[in-house]
N, C-alpha and C positions, 0 to 999 in steps of 0.2 A: 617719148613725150618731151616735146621744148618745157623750158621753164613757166615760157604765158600761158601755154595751155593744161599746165600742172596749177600755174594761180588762178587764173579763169578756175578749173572745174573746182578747186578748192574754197574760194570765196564768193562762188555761186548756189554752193551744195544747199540744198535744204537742213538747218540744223546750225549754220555757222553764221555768227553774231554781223557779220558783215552781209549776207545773205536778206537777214531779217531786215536790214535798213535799204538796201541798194535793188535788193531781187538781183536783178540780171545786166543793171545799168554802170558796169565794168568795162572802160574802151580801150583801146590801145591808143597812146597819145595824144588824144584830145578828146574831150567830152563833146558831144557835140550840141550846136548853140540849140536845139529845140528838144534836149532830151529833158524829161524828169526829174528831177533831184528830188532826194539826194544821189548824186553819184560818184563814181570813182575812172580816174587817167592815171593808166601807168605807162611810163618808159624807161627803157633801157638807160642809163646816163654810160656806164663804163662795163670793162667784161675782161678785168686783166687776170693773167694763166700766171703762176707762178709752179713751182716745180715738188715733188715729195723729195723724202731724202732717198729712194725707191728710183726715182727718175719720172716718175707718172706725174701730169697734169693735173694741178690745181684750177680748178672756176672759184671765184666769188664775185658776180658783176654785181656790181650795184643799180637799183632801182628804183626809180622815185614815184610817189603816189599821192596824186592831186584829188584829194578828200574835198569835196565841194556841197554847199548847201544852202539853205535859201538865209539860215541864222549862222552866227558864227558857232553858236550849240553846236547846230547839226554835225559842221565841219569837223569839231573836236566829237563827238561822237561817232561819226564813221572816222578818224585815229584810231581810237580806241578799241572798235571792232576789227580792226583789220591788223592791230598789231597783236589782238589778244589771238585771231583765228592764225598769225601765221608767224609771228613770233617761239623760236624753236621748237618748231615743227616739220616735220618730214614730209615727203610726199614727193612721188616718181620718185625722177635721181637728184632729187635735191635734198641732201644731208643735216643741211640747219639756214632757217633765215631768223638774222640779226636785226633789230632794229638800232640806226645809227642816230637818229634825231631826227626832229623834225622844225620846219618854217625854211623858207620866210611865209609868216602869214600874209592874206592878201583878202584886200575888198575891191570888187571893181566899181567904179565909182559909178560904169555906166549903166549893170544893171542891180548893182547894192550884192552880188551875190558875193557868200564868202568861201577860200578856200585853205585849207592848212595842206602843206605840203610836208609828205614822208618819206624817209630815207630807209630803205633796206636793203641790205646786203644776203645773197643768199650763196650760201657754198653749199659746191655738187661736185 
């Protein structure tokens, strides 16, 4: 199982606080411009390998997640949800995801929507 399709089934599931606000409107890399809101874009940002003292390969890429909604509320409440459902927590081969911080916040001026952007870091 890759890591998006361990997040995906994780902050889809029925029962997880991100779930309840988004349903199923989770995109890879851009939301797109006629979906729903509230929703969620994650990507990739980094994916550097460091070593054990073993010799075996370290992951911890980091991840960012564009928490978006029609009030700036909503935006900080899918944060909240999605750092509570995946905040050290397991699932597949991924060992613990961190969260590093969040912003820069964002209004777009053209269609008022708001977004708060998240940083997570997940080691596998």
């Amino acid at each position: 199982m890759t890591v998006e399709t361990g997040l995906f089934a994780m902050l889809t599931t029925a029962g997880s606080a991100t779930a309840a606000l988004i349903g199923l409107r989770l995109y890879p890399v851009a939301i797109p411009q006629e979906a729903e809101l509230p929703a969620i874009a994650y990507h990739r940002v980094s994916n550097p390998v460091g070593r054990n003292q073993a010799g075996g390969k370290l992951f911890s890429p980091r991840y960012q997640f564009d928490c978006r909604g029609k009030t700036y509320d909503d935006a900080l409440a899918l944060e909240d949800a999605l750092v509570a459902d995946l905040e050290y927590h397991q699932f597949g081969s991924v060992r613990q995801v961190h969260h590093t911080g969040a912003g820069p916040d964002d209004r777009d001026p053209d269609t008022g929507l708001f977004t708060r952007r998240v940083e997570l870091v997940i080691w596998r």
